[in-house]
C-alpha positions in Angstrom: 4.2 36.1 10.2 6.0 36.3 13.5 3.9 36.8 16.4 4.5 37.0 20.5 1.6 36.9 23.0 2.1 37.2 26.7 0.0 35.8 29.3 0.1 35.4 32.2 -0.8 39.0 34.3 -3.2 39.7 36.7 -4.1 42.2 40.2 -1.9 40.5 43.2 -0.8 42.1 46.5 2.2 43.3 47.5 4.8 40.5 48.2 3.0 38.0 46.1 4.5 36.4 43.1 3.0 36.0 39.1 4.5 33.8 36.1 4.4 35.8 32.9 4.8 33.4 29.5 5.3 34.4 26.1 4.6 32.0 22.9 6.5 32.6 19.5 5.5 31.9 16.4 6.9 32.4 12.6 10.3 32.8 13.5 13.0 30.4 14.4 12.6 31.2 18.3 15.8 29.2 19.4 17.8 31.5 17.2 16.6 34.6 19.0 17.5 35.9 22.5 15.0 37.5 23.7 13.6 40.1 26.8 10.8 41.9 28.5 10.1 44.9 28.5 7.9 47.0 30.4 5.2 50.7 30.3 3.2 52.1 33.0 0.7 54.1 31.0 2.3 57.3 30.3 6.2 56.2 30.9 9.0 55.4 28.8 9.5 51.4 28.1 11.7 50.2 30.4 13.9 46.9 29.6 13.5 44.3 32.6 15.4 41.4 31.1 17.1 39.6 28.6 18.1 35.9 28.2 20.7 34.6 25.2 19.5 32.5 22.5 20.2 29.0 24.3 19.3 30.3 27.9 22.6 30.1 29.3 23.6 34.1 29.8 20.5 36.1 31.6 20.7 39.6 32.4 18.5 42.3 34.4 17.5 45.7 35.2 18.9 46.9 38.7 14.9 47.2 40.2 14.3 43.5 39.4 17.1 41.4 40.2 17.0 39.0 42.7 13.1 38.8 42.6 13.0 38.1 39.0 13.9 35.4 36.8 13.8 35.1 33.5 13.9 31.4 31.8 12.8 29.6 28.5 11.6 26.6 26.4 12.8 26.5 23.0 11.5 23.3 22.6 8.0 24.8 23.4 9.2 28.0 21.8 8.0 29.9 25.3 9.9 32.1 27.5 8.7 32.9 30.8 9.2 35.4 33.6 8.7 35.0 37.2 8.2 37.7 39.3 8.4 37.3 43.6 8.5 40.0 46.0 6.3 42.1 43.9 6.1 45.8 44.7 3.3 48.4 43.7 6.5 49.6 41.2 6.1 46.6 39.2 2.7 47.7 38.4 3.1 48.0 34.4 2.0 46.7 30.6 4.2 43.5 30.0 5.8 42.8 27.0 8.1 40.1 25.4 10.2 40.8 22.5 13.3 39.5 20.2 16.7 40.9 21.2 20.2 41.5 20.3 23.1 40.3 21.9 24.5 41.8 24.1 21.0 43.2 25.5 19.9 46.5 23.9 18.3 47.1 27.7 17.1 50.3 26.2 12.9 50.2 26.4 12.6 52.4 23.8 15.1 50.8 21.4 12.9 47.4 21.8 9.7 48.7 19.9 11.7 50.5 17.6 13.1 47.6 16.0 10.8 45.3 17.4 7.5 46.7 18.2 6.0 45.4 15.3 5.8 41.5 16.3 5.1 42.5 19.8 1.7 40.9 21.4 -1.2 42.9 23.4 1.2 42.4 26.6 -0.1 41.5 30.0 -1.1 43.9 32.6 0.5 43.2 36.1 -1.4 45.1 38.9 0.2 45.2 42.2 -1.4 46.7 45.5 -0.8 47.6 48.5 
């Protein structure tokens, strides 16, 4: 069965830095491009970032770039996200999930057709 699990959250402050990870399994994970995707309870899913099948194309949402970078292993069939210069708006439910390509970069559109494989996420907390 495919699965994703994210690790890799926690409670930082303000201006500190976390590495989210996210582990395939049952699928052919160098095939996929894949993203995160984020939810602060009660909000739409927002899309956060997207990287192409072999890692050479990466692509993000306007609140995140240039703090966050997006990277994976295929050979470990990971794919990880690290977040600097974090902000109390970061505070959110992580998720990793397959993509398309180009980027669907619609949250919503994400669980849709993806939701299903979709891990528990990882909670990032940031305070002020």
């Amino acid at each position: 069965a495919i699965q994703l699990e994210e690790s890799g959250g926690g409670s930082v402050q303000t201006g500190e830095s976390l590495r989210l990870s996210c582990v395939g399994s049952g699928f052919r994970f160098y095939l996929y491009p894949m993203a995160w995707v984020r939810q602060v309870a009660g909000q739409e899913l927002e899309w956060v970032a997207s990287i192409n099948s072999d890692g050479s194309k990466v692509d993000y949402a306007d609140p995140v770039k240039d703090r966050f970078i997006i990277s994976r292993d295929n050979a470990e069939n990971k794919m990880y996200l690290q977040l600097d210069s974090l902000t109390t708006e970061d505070t959110a439910m992580y998720y990793c999930s397959q993509d398309s390509y180009p980027p669907m970069r619609e949250g919503r559109r994400y669980r849709d057709i993806f939701g299903e494989y979709w891990g528990q996420g990882t909670q990032v907390t940031v305070s002020s």
